[in-house]
Steps between C-alpha positions, in 0.01 A plus 500: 500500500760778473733472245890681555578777255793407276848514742319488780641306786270265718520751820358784283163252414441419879573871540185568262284212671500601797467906432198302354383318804601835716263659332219226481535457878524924533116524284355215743679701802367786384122303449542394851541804683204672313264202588665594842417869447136457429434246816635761673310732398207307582609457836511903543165489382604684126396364169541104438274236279181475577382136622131433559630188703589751755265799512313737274750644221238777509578737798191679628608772766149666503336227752559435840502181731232462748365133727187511663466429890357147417825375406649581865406263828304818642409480752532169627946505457574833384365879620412775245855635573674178421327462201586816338846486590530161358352651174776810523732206542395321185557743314115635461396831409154480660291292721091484455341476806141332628214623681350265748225489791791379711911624441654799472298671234181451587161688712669463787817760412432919376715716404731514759592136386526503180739800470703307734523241249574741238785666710621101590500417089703849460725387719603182371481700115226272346155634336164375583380444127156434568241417793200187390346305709278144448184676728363532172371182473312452841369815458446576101402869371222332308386227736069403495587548874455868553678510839799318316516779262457773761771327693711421193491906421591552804830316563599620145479857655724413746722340309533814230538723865749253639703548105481872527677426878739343371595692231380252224372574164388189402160305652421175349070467457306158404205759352198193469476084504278328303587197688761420718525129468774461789205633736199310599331814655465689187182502279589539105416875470339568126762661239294815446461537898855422572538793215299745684582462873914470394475814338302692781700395727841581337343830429483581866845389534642715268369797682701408770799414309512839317497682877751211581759534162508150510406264191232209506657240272196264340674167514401185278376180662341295209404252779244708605265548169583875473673705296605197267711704213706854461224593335289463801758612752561814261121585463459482889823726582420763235103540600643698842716744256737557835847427498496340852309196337738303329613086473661320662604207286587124601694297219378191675139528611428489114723195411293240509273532184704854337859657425594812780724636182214534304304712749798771583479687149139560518416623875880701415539796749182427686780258678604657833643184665543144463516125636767242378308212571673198354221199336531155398266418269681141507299388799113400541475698872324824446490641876829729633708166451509592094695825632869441439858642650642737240564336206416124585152600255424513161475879449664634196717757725684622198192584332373662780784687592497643078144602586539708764800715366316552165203659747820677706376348845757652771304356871555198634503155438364334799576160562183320640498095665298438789725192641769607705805224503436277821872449516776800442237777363733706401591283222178621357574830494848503409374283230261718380766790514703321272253422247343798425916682484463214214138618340649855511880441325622595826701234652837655672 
């Protein structure tokens, strides 16, 4: 309580109180509108408090979006040109495409087509961040059927020409099976074998891909017996000593017995591209079903995200599902969008 000076009249104490109040009421004003300053702020996209609620407080610039064909209703609802401006539209950087035995990339298109393609994703200002394919697996590179191999090497040839076409660095190779347990036409192929024919026949591809300039990215299954660690996948990258044998890593084809942080420091800049394939380990359905949307998993994202800075990764981080949406499928991929502008601290 105030108390008046001596003489004072009562006017000259409510005088004081409320020069008091005034100035109370000025401080929270002035509180107020620098709350207000730093929302807006935020809204400009400057500086504001970082909320891990929201997005990654960690901003990591050096990465770029990608989605893989897969995700898209190609091309039963959508054609190759739909899908990749849908992906412009989303907001992707690149698109990673598939080789097949029946679309738009597959035998039955050469050159001519392919640069088309590459002048039609110019166009519409997207990348092509990669070219894979599932032939792999009907035809493995270290099958006990020799025709399946010779076939196998084939159609990866192709596929490296058809990347060199279309102006892509990046080819995605299944090097060797031990099993494939989703086939029934595949004989378990010995470790030591799967060993030997995986690395002669990634040695011939090389050859090409030197003439080529195009990289053949190892990629890690788990599912299929081979190539179970980093160590591994290290060993069998460094044994061609070229740098157009590199890996291609998948976060989520190692989820269901291991950690895909915990393999990024060790294979390090051996790491030319990537999958974000999103796992639940929550469920008791190991087939494609265990594959996830973006974030509806139980990867550590942070963790991974930590990882791959500390090894300076700059490519792409390729969002991989295999289960286009039945209804509205372009939720997916605006979905998608969305969550990895979170992953990277990037949200507008």
């Amino acid at each position: 309580m105030l108390h008046p000076r001596p003489g004072a009249s009562p006017g000259d104490t409510f005088s004081r109180r409320q020069l008091v109040k005034a100035g109370a009421l000025s401080a929270a004003g002035a509180l107020v509108g620098a709350t207000q300053a730093v929302t807006a702020q935020g809204e400009k996209g400057r500086k504001v408090a970082p909320d891990d609620r929201r997005m990654s407080p960690r901003r990591y610039d050096k990465m770029k979006k990608s989605i893989n064909l897969w995700a898209f209703p190609y091309p039963d609802r959508m054609s190759l040109e739909e899908c990749l401006q849908l992906a412009k539209d989303a907001g992707f950087d690149g698109i990673e495409l598939n080789y097949d035995l029946e679309s738009d990339l597959s035998p039955k298109s050469g050159t001519k087509e392919f640069t088309a393609i590459r002048r039609m994703a110019d166009k519409i200002g997207i990348e092509i961040s990669g070219l894979c394919s599932f032939l792999f697996w009907p035809y493995p590179l270290t099958s006990n059927d020799a025709e399946k191999r010779r076939r196998g090497l084939e159609l990866a040839g192709n596929i490296g020409q058809a990347a060199h076409d279309l102006g892509v660095k990046n080819v995605l190779v299944v090097p060797g099976a031990v099993h494939i347990p989703w086939r029934d036409d595949h004989d378990p192929v010995p470790n030591d074998v799967c060993e030997r024919r995986a690395r002669e026949a990634v040695g011939k591809l090389a050859i090409q891909a030197e003439k080529l300039g195009i990289c053949l990215n190892m990629e890690n299954i788990f599912f299929n017996g081979f190539l179970m660690t980093p160590m591994e996948m290290n060993s069998f990258v460094d044994h061609f000593g070229s740098e157009h044998v590199r890996v291609h890593y998948d976060t989520g084809n190692i989820m269901l017995f291991q950690h895909p942080e915990h393999w990024i420091p060790i294979m390090g800049e051996r790491i030319q591209n990537i999958h974000f394939k999103e796992f639940t380990k929550n469920g008791t359905d190991h087939s494609l079903e265990c594959f996830r949307p973006l974030l509806d998993g139980t990867t550590n994202w942070p963790a991974v995200m930590d990882a791959l800075a500390a090894v300076d990764y700059e490519g792409f981080l390729t969002f991989e599902y295999f289960h286009p949406y039945a209804h509205y499928p372009e939720a997916l991929i605006y979905q998608t969008s969305d969550s990895l502008d979170r992953m990277l601290g990037k949200l507008a």
